[in-house]
C-alpha positions in Angstrom: 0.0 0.0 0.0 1.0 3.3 -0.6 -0.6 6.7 1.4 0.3 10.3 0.5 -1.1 12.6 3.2 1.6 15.7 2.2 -0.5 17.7 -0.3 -4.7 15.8 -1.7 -4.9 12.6 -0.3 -4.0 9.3 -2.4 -4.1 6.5 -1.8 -3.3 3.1 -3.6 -3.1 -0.5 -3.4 -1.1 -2.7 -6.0 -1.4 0.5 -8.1 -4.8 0.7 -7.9 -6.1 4.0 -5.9 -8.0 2.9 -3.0 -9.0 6.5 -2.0 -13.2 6.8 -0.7 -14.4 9.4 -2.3 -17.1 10.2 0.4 -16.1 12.8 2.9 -16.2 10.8 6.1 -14.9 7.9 5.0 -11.5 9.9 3.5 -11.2 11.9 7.4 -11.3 8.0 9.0 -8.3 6.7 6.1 -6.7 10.8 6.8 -6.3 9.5 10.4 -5.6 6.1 10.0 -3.0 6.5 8.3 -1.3 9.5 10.5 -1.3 7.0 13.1 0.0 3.9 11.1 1.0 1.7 13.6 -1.2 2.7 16.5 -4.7 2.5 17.7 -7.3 4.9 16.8 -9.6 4.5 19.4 -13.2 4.5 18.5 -13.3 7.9 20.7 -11.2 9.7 19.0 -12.6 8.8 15.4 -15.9 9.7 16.2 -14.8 13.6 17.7 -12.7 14.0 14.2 -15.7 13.0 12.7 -18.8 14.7 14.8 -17.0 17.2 17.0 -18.6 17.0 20.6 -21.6 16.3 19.5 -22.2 13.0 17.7 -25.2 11.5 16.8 -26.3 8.4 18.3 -25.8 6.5 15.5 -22.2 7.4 15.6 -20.9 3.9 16.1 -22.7 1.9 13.9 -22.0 4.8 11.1 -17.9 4.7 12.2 -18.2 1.1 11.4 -19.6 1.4 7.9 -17.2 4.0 6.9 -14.6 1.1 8.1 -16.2 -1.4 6.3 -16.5 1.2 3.1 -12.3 1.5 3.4 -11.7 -1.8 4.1 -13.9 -3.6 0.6 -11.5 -0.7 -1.3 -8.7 -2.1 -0.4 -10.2 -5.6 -0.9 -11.2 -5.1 -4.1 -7.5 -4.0 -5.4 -5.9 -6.8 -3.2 -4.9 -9.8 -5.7 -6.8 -12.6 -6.6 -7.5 -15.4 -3.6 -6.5 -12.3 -1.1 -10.4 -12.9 0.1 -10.7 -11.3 4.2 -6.9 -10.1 3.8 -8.3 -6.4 4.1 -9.0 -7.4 7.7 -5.6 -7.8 8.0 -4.6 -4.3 6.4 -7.1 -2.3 8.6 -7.2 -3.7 11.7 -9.4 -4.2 14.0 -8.4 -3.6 18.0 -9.8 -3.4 21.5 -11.3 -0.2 21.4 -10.3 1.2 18.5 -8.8 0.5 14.7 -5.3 0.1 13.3 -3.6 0.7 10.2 -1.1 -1.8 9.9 1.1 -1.3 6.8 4.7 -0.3 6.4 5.8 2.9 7.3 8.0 3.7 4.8 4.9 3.1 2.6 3.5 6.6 3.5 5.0 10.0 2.4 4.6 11.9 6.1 7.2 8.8 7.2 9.6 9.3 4.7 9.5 13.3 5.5 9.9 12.6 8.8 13.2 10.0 8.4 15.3 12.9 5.6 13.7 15.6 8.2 15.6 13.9 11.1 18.7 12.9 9.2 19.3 16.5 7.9 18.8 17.8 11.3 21.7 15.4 13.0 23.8 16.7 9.9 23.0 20.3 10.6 24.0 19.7 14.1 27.9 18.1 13.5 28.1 20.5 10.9 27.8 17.9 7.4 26.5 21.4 5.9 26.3 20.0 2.3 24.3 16.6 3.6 22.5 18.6 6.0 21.2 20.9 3.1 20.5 18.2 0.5 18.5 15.8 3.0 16.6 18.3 4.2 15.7 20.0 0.9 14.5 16.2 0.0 12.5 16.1 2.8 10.5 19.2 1.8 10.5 17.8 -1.8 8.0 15.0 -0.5 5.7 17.7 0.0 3.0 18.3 -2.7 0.8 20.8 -1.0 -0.7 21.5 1.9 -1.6 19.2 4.7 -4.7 17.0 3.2 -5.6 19.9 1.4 -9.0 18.0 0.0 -10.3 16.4 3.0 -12.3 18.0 5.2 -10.5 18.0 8.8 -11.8 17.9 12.3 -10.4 18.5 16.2 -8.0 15.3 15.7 -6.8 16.0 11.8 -6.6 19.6 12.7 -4.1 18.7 15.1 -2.4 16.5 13.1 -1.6 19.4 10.5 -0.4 21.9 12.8 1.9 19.8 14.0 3.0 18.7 10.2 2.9 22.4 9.3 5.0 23.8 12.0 7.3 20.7 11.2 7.8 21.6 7.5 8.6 25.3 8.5 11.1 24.4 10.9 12.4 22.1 8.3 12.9 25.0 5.9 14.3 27.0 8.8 17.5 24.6 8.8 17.7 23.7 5.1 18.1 28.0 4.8 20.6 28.0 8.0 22.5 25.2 6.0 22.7 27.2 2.9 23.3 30.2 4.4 26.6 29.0 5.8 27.3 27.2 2.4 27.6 31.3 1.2 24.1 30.3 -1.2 22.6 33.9 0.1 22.1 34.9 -3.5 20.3 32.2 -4.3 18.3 32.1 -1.0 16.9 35.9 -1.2 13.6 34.7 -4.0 12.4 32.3 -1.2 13.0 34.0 1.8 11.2 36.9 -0.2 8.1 34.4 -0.4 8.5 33.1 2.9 8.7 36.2 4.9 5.5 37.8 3.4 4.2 34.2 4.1 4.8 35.0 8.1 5.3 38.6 8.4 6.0 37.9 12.3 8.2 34.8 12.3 11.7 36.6 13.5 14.2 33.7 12.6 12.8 33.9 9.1 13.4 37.3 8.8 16.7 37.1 10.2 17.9 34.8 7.9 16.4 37.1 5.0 18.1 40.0 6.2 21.6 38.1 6.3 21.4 37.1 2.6 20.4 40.8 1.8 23.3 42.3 3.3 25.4 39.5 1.9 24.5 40.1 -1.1 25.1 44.0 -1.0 21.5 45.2 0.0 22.0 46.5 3.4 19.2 49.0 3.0 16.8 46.3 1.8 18.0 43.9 5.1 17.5 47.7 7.2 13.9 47.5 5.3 12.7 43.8 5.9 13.6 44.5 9.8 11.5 48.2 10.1 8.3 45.8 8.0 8.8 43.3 10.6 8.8 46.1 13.0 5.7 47.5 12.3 4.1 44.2 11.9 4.6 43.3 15.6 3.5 46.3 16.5 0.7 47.0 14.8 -0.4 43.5 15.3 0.8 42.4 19.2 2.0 45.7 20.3 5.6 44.1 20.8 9.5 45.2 19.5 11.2 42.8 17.6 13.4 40.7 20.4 16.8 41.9 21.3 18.7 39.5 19.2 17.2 40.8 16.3 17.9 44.5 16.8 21.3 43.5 17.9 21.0 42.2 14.3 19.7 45.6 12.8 22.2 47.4 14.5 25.3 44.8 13.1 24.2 45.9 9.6 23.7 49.6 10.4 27.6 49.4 11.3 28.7 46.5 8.7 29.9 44.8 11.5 33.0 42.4 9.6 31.2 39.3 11.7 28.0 39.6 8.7 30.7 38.3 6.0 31.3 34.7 7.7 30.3 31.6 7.3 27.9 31.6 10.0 24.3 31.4 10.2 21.8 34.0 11.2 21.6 31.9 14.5 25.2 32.3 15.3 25.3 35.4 14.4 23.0 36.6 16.9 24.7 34.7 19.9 28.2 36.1 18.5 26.9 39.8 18.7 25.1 39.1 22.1 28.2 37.8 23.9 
């Protein structure tokens, strides 16, 4: 079986797509699959499903949309394979289990380059570090079950994955920024900062590749919009290690031209 949550849901069996079409039943394979491996406990299906407020019905409706998933995946099982769907969605005390292998579904395989770029960020394999975790945004093809409708539990779920991509981007852009790629970095970080127009690390990494690349008054400029964001919006100043930032590039302190990130910039200038 293969399951792609990263982007619209797919889902396939032997090459043939298994994916409900029906709303309800795509939110119970959503989860299912999110938690490959574990129990889904009957609770927690039914609140992604109905909220807090389920009809009474709810139990005997969870178990057709089961039963829905599973003759899917029956019907694109081979020949003679007659119950084996049992097998594939599993049945537990208390709740249901997906039980396929995890490198079958794309959030794993994020999750294992995601990891692996991380530990190479951290003892400093900068060009490994950059490539694995660029892959790991590659298995992205959109947003977060972008065509399923998502309750309390899948809501949850995508935070999580969102924040997780972001943070993943975070250190892929660290990585190439101490690689010296700060040309090429200044069309994304362009994107990403009008994307989160309060996230500081982001801009702090934007304003670094400006002024490396010879546009100190647009890096002075990306700070004051972040400025006036944060104030407009939470009544806040930026935090000290970004105006100790500001103020680097106001006096073209030689520490901007390493090979350093905007993270180790900020603890160099604060010590």
């Amino acid at each position: 079986m293969e399951i792609k949550v990263l982007g619209p849901l797919e889902a396939r069996e032997n090459g043939i797509s298994i994916t409900p079409s029906a709303v309800k039943p795509r939110q119970v394979l959503s989860l299912l699959a999110l938690q490959a491996g574990h129990v889904v406990t009957v609770p927690t299906l039914i609140e992604e499903l109905w909220g807090v407020t389920p009809p009474r019905s709810a139990l005997t409706t969870l178990q057709t949309y089961v039963l829905q998933v599973r003759r899917r995946i029956e019907a694109a099982l081979p020949e003679g394979s007659a119950g084996a769907a049992k097998n594939v969605l599993v049945t537990r005390y208390g709740g249901y289990m997906l039980d396929v292998a995890p490198e079958t579904i794309d959030v794993r395989s994020y999750e294992r380059l995601a990891v692996a770029g991380q530990r190479a960020l951290e003892v400093g394999d900068l060009e490994s570090a950059s490539r694995l975790l660029r892959s790991a945004t590659d298995v992205w093809r959109g947003p977060v079950l972008v065509d399923v409708q998502i309750g309390v539990r899948l809501g949850m779920e995508v935070t999580r994955l969102q924040e997780s991509r972001l943070g993943v981007l975070e250190a892929r852009i660290e990585a190439d920024l101490r690689l010296g790629k700060h040309q090429s970095l200044l069309s994304e970080l362009s994107v990403l900062t009008a994307q989160h127009p309060m996230h500081e690390n982001l801009c702090a990494q934007y304003m670094l590749a400006l002024y490396r690349a010879g546009r100190q008054w647009r890096a002075l400029e990306a700070y004051q919009s972040l400025r006036d964001t944060l104030i407009e919006e939470l009544g806040l100043e930026p935090s000290e290690r970004l105006r100790q930032l500001q103020c680097a590039i106001l006096s073209s302190e030689p520490t901007l031209n390493g090979p350093t990130s905007a993270f180790q910039l900020e603890r160099q200038l604060a010590g």
